[in-house]
mmCIF file as Biopython writes it, N, C-alpha, C and O atoms, coordinates in Angstrom:
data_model
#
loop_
_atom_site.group_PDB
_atom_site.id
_atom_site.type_symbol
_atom_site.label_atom_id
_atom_site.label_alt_id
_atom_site.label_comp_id
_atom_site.label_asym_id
_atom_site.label_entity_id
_atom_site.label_seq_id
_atom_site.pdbx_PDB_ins_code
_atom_site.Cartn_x
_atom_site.Cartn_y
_atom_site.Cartn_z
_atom_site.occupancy
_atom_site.B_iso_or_equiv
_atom_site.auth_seq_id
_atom_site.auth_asym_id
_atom_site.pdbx_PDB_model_num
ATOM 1   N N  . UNK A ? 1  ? -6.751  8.086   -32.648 1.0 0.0 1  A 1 
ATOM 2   C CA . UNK A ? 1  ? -6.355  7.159   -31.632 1.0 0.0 1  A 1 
ATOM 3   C C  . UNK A ? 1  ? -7.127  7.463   -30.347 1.0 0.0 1  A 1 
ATOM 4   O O  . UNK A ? 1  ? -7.251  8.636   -29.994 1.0 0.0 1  A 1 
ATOM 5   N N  . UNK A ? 2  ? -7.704  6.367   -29.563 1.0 0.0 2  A 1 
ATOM 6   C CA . UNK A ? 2  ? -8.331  6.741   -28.631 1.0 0.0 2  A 1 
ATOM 7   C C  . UNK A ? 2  ? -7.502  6.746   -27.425 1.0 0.0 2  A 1 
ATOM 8   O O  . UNK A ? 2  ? -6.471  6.074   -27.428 1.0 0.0 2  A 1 
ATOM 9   N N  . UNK A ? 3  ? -7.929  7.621   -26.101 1.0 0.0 3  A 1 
ATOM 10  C CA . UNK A ? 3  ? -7.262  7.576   -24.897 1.0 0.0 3  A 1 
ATOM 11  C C  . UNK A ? 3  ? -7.759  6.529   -24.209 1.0 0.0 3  A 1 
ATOM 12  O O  . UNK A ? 3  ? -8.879  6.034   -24.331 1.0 0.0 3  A 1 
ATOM 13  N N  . UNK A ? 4  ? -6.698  6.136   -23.321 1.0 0.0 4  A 1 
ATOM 14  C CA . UNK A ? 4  ? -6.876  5.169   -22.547 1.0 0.0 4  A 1 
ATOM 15  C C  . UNK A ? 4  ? -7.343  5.601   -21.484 1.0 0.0 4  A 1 
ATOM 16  O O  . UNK A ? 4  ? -6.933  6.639   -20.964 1.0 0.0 4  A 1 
ATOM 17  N N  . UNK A ? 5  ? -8.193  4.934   -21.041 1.0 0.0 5  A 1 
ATOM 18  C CA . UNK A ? 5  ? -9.168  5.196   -19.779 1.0 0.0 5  A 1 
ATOM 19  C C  . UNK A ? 5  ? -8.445  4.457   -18.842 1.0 0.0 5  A 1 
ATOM 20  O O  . UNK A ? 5  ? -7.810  3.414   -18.998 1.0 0.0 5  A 1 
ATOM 21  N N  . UNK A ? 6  ? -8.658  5.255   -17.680 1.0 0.0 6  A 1 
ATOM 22  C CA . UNK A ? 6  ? -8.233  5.331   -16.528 1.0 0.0 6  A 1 
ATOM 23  C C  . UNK A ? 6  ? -9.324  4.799   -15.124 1.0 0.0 6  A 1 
ATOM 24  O O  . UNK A ? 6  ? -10.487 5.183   -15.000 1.0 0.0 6  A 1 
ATOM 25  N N  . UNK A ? 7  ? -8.548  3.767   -14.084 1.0 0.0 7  A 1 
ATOM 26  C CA . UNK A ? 7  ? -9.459  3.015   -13.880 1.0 0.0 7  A 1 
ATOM 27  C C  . UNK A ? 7  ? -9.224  3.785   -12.470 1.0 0.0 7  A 1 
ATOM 28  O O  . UNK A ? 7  ? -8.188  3.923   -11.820 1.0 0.0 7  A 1 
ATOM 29  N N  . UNK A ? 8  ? -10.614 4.261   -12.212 1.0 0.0 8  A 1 
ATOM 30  C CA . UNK A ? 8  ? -10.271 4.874   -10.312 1.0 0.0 8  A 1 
ATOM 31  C C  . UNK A ? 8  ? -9.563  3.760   -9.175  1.0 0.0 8  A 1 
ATOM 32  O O  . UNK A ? 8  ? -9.739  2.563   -8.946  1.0 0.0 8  A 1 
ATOM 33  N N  . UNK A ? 9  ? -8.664  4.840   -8.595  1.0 0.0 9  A 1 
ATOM 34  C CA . UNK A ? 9  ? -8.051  3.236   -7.892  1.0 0.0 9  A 1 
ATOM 35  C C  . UNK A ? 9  ? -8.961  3.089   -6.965  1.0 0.0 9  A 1 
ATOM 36  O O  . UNK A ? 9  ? -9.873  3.907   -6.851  1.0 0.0 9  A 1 
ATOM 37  N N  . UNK A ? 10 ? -8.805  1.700   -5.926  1.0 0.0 10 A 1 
ATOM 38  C CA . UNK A ? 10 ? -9.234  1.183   -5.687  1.0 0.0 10 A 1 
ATOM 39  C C  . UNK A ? 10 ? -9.514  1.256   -4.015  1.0 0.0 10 A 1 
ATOM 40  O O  . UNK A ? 10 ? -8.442  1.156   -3.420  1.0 0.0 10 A 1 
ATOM 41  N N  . UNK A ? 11 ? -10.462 1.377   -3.269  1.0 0.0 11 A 1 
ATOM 42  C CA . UNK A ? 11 ? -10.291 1.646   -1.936  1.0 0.0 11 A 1 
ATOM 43  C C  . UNK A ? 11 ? -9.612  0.741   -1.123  1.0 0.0 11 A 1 
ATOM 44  O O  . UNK A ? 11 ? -9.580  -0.466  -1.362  1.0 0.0 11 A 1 
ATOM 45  N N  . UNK A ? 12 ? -9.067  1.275   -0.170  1.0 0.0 12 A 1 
ATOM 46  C CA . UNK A ? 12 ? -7.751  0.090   0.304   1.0 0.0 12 A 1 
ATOM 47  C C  . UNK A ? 12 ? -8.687  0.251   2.282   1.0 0.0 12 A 1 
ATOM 48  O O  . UNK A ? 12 ? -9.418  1.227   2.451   1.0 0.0 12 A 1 
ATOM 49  N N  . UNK A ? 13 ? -8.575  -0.356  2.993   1.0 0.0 13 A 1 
ATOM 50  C CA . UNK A ? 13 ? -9.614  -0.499  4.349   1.0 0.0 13 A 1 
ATOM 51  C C  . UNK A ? 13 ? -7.815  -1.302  5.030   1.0 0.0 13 A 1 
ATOM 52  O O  . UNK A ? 13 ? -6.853  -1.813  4.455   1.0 0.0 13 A 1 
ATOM 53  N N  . UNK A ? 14 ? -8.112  -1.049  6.298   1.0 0.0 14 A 1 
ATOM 54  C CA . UNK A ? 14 ? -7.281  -1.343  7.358   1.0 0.0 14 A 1 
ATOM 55  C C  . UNK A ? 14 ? -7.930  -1.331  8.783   1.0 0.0 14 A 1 
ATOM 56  O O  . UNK A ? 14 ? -8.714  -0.603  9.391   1.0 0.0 14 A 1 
ATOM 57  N N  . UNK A ? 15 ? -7.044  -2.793  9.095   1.0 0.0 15 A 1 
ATOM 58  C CA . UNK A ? 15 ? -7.679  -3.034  11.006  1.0 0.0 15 A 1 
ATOM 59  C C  . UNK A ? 15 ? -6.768  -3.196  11.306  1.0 0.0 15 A 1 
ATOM 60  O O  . UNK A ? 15 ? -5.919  -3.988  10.898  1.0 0.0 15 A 1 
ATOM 61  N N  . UNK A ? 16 ? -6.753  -2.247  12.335  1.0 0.0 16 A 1 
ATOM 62  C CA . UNK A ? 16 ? -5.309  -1.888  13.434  1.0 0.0 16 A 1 
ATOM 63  C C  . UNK A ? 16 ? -5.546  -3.228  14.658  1.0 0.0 16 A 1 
ATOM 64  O O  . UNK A ? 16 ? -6.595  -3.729  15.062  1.0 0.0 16 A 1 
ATOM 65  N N  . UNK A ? 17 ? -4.292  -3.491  14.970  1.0 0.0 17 A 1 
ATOM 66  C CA . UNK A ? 17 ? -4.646  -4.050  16.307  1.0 0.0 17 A 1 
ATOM 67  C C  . UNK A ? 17 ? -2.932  -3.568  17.256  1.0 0.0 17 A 1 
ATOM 68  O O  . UNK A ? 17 ? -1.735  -3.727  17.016  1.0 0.0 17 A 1 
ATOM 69  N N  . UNK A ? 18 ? -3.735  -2.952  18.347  1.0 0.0 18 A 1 
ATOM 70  C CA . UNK A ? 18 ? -2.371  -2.236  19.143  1.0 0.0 18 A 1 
ATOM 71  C C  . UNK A ? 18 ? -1.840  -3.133  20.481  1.0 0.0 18 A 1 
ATOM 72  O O  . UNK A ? 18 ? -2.724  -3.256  21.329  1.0 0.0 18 A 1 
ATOM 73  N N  . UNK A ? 19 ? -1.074  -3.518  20.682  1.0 0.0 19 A 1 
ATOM 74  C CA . UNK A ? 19 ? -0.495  -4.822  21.686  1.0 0.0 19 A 1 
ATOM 75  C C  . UNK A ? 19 ? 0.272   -4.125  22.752  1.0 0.0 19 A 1 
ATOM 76  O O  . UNK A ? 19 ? 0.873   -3.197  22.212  1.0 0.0 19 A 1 
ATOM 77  N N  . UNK A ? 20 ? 0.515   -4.162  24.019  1.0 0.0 20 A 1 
ATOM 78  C CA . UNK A ? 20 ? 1.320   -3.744  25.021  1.0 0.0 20 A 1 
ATOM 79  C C  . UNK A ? 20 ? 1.537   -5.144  25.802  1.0 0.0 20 A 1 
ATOM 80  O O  . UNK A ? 20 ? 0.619   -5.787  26.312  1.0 0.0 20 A 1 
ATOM 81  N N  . UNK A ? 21 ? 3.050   -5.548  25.814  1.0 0.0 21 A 1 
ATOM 82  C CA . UNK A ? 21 ? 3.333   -6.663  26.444  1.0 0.0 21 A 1 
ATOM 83  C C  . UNK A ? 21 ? 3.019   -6.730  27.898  1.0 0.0 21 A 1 
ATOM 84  O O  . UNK A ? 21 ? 2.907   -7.898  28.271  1.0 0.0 21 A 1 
ATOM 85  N N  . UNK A ? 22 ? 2.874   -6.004  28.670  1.0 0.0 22 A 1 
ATOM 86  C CA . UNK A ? 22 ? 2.515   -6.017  30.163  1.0 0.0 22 A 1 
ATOM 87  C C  . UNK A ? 22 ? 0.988   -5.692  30.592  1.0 0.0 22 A 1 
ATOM 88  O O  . UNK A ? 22 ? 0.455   -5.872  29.497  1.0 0.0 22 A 1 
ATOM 89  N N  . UNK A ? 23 ? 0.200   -5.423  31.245  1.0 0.0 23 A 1 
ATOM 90  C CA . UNK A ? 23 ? -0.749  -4.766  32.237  1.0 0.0 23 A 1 
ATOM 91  C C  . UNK A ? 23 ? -0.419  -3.593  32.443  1.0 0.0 23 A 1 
ATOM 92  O O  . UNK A ? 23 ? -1.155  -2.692  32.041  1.0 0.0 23 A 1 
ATOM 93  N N  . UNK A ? 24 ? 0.577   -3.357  33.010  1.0 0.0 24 A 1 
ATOM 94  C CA . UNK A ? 24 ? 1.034   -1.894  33.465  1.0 0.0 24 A 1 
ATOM 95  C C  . UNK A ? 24 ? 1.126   -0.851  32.475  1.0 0.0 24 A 1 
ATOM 96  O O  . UNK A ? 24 ? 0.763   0.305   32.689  1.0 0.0 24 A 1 
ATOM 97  N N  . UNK A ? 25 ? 1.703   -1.339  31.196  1.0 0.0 25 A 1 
ATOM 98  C CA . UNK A ? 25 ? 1.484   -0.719  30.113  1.0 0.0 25 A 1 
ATOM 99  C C  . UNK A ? 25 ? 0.662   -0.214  29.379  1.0 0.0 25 A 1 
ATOM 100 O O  . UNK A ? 25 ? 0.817   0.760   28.642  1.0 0.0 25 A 1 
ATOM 101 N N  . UNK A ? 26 ? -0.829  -1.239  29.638  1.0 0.0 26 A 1 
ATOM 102 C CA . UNK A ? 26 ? -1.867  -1.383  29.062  1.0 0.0 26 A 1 
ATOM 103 C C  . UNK A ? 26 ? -2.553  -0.602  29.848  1.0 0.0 26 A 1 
ATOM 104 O O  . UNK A ? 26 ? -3.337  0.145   29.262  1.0 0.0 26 A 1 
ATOM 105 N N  . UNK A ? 27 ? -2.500  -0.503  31.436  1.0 0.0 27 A 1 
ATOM 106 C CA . UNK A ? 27 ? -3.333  0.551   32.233  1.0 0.0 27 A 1 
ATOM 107 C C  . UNK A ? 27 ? -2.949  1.633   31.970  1.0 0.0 27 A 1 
ATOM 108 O O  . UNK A ? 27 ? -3.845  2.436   31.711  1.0 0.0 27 A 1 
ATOM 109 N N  . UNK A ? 28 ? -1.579  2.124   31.915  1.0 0.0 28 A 1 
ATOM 110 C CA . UNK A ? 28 ? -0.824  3.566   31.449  1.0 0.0 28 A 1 
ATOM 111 C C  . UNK A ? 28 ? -1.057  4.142   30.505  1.0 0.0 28 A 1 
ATOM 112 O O  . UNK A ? 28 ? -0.736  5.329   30.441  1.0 0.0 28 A 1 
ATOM 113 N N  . UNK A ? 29 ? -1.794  3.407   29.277  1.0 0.0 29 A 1 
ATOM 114 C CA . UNK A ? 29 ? -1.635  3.899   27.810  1.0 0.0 29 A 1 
ATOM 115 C C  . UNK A ? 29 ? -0.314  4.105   27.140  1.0 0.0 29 A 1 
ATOM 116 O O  . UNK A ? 29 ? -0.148  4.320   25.939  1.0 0.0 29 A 1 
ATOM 117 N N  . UNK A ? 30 ? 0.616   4.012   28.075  1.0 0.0 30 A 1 
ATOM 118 C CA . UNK A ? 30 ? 1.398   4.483   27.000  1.0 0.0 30 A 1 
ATOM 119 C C  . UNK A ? 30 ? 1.944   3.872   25.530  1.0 0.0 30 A 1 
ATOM 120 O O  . UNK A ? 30 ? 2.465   4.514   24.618  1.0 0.0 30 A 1 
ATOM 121 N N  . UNK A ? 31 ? 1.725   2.748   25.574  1.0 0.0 31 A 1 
ATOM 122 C CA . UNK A ? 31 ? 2.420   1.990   24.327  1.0 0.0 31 A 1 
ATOM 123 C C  . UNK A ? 31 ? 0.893   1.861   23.128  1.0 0.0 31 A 1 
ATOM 124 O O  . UNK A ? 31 ? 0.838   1.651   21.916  1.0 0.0 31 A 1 
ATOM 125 N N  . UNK A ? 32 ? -0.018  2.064   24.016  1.0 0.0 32 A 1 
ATOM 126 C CA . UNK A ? 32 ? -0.910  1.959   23.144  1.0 0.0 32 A 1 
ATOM 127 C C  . UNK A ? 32 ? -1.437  3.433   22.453  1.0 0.0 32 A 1 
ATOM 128 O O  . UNK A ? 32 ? -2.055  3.483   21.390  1.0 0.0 32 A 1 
ATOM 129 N N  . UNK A ? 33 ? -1.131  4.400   23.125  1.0 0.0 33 A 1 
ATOM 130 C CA . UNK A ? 33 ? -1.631  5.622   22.719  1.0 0.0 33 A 1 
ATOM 131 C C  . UNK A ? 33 ? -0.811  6.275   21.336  1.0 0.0 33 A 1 
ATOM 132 O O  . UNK A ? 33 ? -1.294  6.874   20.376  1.0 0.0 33 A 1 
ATOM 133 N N  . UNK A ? 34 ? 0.854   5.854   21.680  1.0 0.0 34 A 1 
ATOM 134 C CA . UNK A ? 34 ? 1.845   5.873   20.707  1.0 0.0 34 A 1 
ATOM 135 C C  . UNK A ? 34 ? 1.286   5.173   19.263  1.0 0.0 34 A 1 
ATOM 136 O O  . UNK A ? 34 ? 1.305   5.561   18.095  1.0 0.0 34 A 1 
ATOM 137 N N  . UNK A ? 35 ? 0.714   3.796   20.012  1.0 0.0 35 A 1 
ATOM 138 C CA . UNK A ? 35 ? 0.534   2.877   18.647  1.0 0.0 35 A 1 
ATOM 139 C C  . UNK A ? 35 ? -0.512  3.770   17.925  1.0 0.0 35 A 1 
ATOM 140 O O  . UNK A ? 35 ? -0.249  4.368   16.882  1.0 0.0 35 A 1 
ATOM 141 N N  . UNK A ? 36 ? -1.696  3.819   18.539  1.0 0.0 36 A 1 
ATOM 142 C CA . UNK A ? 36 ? -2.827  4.630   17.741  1.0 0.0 36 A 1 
ATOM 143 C C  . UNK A ? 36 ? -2.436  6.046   16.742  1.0 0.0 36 A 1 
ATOM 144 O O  . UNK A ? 36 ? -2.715  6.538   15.649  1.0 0.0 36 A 1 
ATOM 145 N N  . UNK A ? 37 ? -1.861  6.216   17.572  1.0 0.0 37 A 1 
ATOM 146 C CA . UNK A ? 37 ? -1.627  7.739   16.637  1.0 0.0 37 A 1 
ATOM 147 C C  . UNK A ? 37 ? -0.733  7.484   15.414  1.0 0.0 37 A 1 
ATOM 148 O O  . UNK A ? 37 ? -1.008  8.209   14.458  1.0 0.0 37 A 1 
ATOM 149 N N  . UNK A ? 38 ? 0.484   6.439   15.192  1.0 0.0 38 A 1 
ATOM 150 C CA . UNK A ? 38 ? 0.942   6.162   14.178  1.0 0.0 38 A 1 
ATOM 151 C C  . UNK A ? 38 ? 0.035   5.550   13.332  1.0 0.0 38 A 1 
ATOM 152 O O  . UNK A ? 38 ? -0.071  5.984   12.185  1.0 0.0 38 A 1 
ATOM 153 N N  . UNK A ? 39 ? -0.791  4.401   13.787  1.0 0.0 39 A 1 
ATOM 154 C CA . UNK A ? 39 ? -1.675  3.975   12.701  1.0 0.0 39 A 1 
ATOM 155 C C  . UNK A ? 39 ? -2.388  4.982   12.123  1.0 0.0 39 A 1 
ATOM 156 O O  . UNK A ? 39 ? -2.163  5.155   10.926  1.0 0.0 39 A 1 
ATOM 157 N N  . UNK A ? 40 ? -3.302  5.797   12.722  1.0 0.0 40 A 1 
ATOM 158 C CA . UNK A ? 40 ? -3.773  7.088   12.328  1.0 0.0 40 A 1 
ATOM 159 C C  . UNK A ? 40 ? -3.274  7.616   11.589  1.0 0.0 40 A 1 
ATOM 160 O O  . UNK A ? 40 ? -3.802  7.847   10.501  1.0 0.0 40 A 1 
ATOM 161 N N  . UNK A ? 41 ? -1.687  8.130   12.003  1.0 0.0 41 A 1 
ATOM 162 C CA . UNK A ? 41 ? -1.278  9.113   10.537  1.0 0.0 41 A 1 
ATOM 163 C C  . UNK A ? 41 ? -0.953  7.942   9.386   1.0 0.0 41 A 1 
ATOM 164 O O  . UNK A ? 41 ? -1.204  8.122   8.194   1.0 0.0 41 A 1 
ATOM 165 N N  . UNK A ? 42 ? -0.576  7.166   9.722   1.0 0.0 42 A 1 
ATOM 166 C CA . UNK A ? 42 ? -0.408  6.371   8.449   1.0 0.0 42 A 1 
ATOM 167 C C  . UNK A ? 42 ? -1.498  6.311   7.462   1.0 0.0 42 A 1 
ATOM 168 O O  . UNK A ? 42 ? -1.275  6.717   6.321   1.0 0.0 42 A 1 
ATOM 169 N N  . UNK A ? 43 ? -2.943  5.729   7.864   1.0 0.0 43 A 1 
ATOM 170 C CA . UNK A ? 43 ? -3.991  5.970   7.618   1.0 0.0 43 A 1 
ATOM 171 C C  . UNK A ? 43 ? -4.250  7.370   6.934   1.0 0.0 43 A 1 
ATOM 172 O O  . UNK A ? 43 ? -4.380  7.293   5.712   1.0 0.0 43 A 1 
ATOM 173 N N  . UNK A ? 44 ? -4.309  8.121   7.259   1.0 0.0 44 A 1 
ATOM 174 C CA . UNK A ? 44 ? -4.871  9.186   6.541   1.0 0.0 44 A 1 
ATOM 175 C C  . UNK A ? 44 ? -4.040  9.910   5.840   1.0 0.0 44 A 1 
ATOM 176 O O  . UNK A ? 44 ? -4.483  10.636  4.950   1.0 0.0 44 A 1 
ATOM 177 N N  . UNK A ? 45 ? -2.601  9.840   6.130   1.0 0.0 45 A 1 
ATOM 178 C CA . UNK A ? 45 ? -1.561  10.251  4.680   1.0 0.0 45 A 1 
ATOM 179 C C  . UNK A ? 45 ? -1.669  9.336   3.860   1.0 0.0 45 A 1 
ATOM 180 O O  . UNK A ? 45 ? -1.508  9.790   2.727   1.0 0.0 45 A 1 
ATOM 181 N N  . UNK A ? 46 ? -1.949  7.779   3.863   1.0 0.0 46 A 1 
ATOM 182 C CA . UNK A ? 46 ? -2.430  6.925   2.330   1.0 0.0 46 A 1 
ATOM 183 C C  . UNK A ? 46 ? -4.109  7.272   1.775   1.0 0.0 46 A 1 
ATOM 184 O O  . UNK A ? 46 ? -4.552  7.030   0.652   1.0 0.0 46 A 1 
ATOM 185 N N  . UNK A ? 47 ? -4.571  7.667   2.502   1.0 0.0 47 A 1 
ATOM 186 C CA . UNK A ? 47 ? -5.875  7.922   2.216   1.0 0.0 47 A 1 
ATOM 187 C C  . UNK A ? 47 ? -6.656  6.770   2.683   1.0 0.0 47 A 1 
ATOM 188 O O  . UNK A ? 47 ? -7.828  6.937   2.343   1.0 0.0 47 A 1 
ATOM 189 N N  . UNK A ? 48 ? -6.513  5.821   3.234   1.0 0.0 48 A 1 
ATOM 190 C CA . UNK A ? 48 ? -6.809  4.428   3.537   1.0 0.0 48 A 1 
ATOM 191 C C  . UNK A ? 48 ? -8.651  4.543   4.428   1.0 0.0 48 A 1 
ATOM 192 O O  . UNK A ? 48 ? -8.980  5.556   5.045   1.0 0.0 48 A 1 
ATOM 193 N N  . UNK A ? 49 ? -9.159  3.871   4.350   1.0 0.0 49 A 1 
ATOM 194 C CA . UNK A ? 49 ? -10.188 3.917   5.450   1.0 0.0 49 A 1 
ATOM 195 C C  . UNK A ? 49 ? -10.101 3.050   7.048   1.0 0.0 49 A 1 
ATOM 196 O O  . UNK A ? 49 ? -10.400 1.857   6.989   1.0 0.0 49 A 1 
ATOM 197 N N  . UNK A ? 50 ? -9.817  3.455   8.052   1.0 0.0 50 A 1 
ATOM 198 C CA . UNK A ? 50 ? -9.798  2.193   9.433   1.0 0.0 50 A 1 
ATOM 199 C C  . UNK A ? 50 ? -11.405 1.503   9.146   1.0 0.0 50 A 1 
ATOM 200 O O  . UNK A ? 50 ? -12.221 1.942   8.336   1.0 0.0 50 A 1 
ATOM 201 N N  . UNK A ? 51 ? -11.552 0.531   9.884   1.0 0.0 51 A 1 
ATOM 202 C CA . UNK A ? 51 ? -12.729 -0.361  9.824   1.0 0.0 51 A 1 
ATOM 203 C C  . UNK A ? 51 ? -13.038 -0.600  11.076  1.0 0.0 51 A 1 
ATOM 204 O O  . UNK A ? 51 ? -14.116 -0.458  11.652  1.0 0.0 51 A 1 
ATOM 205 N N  . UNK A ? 52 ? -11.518 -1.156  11.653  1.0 0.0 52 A 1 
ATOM 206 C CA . UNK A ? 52 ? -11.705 -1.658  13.212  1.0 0.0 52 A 1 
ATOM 207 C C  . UNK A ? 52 ? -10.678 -1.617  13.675  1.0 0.0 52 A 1 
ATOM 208 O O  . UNK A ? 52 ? -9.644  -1.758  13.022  1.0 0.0 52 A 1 
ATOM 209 N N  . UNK A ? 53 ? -10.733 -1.393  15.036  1.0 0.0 53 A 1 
ATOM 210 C CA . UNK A ? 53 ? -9.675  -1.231  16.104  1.0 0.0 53 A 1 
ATOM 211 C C  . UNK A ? 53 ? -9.502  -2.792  17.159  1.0 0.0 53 A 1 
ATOM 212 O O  . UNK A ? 53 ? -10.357 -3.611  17.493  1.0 0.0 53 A 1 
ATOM 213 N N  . UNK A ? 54 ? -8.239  -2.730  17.411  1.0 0.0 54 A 1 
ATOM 214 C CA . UNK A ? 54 ? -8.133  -4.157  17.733  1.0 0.0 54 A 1 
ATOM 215 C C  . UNK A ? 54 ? -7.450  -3.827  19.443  1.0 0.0 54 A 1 
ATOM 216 O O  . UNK A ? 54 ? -7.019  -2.677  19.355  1.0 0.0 54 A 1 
ATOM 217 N N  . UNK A ? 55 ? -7.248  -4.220  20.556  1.0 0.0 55 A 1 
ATOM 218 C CA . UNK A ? 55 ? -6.302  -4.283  21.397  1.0 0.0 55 A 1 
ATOM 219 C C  . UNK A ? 55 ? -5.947  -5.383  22.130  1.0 0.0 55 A 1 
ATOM 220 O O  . UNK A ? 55 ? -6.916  -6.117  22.326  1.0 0.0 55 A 1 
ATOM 221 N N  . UNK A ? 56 ? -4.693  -5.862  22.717  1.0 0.0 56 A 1 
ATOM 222 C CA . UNK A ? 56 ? -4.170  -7.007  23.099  1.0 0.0 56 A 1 
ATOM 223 C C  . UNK A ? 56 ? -3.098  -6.516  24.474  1.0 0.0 56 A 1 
ATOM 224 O O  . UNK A ? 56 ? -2.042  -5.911  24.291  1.0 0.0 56 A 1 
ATOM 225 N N  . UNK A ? 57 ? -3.579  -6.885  25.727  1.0 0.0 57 A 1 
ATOM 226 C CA . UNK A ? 57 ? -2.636  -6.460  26.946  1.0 0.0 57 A 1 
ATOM 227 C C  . UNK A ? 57 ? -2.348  -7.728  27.226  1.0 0.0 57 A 1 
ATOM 228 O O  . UNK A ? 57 ? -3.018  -8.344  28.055  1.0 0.0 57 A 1 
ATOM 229 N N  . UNK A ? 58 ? -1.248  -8.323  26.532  1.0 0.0 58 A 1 
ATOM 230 C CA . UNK A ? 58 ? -0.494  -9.480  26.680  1.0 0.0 58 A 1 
ATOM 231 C C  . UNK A ? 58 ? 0.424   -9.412  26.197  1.0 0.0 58 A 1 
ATOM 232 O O  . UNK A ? 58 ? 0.821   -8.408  25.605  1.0 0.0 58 A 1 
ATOM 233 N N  . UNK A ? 59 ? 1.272   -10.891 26.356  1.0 0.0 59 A 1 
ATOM 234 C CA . UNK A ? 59 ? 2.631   -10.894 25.953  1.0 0.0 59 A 1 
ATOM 235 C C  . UNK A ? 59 ? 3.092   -11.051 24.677  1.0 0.0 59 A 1 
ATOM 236 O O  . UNK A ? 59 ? 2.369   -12.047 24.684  1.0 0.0 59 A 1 
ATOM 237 N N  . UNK A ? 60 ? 3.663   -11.050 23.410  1.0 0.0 60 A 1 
ATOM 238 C CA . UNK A ? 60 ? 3.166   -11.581 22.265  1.0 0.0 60 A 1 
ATOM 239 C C  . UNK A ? 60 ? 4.140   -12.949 22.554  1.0 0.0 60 A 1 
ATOM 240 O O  . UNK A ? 60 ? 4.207   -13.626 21.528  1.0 0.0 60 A 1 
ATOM 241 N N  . UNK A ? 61 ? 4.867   -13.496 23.621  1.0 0.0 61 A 1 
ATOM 242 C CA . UNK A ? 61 ? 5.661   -14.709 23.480  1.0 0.0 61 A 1 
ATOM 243 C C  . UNK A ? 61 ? 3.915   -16.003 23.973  1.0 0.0 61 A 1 
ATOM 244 O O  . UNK A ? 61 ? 3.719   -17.214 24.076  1.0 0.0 61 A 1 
ATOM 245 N N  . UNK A ? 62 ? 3.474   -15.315 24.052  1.0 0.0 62 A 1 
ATOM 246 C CA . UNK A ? 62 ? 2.022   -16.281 24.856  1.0 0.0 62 A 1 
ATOM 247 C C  . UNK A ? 62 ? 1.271   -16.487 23.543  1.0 0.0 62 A 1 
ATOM 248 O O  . UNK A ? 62 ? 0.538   -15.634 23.043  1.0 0.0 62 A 1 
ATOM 249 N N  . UNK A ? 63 ? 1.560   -17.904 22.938  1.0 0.0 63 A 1 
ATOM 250 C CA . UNK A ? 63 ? 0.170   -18.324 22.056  1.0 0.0 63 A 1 
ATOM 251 C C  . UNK A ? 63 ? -1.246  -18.875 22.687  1.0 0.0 63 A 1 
ATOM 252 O O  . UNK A ? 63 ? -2.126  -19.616 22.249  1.0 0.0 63 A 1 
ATOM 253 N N  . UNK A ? 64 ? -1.084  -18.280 23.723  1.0 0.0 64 A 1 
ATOM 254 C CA . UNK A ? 64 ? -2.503  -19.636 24.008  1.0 0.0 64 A 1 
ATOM 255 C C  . UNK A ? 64 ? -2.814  -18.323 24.671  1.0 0.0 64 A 1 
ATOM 256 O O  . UNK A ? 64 ? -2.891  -18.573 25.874  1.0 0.0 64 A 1 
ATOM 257 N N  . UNK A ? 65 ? -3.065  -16.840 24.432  1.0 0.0 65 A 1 
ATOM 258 C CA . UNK A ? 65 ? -3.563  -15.696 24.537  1.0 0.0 65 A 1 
ATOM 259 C C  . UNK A ? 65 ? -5.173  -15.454 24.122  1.0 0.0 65 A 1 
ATOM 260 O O  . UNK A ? 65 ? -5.429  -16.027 23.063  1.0 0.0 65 A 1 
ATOM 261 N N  . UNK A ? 66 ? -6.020  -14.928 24.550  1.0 0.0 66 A 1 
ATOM 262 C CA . UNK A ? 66 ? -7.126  -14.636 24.047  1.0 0.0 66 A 1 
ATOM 263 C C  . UNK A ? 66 ? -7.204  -13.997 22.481  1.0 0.0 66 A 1 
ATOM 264 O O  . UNK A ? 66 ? -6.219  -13.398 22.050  1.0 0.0 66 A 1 
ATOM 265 N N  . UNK A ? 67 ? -8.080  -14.107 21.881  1.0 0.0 67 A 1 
ATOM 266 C CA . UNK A ? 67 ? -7.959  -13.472 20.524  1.0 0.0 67 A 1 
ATOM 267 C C  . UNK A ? 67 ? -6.525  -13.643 19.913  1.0 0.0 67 A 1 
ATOM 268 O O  . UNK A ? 67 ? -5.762  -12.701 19.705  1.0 0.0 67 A 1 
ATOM 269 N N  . UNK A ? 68 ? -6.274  -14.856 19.671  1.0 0.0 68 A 1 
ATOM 270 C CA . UNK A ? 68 ? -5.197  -14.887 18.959  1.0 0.0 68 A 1 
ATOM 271 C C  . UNK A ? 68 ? -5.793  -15.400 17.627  1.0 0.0 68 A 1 
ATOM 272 O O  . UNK A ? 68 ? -5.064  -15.573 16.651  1.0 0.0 68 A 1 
#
């Protein structure tokens, strides 16, 4: 009986994009520095590759936002 071959999995890629609803937030880092570092560990405890980094210092209630 033959073994079944085993198929390497498959590379998985991720683009972060980190949002802070205010200016003030966005000058401070703080909501964004938090965000980065979770994507990060997430990222590299799945083994995942980042590609691209995204950022947004707006509101998310605003559709008519840049880069939406």
């Amino acid at each position: 009986m033959a073994a079944a071959r085993r198929t390497p999995p498959q590379p998985r890629y991720a683009v972060a994009l980190y949002q802070v609803s205010t200016a003030e937030q966005g000058h401070l880092g703080v909501g964004l520095h938090a965000q980065r570092a979770s994507v990060r560990a997430f990222i590299d405890r799945e083994g995942w590759t980042l590609v691209a980094e995204h950022q947004a210092i707006a509101s998310g209630n605003d559709d008519r936002r840049p880069g939406l």
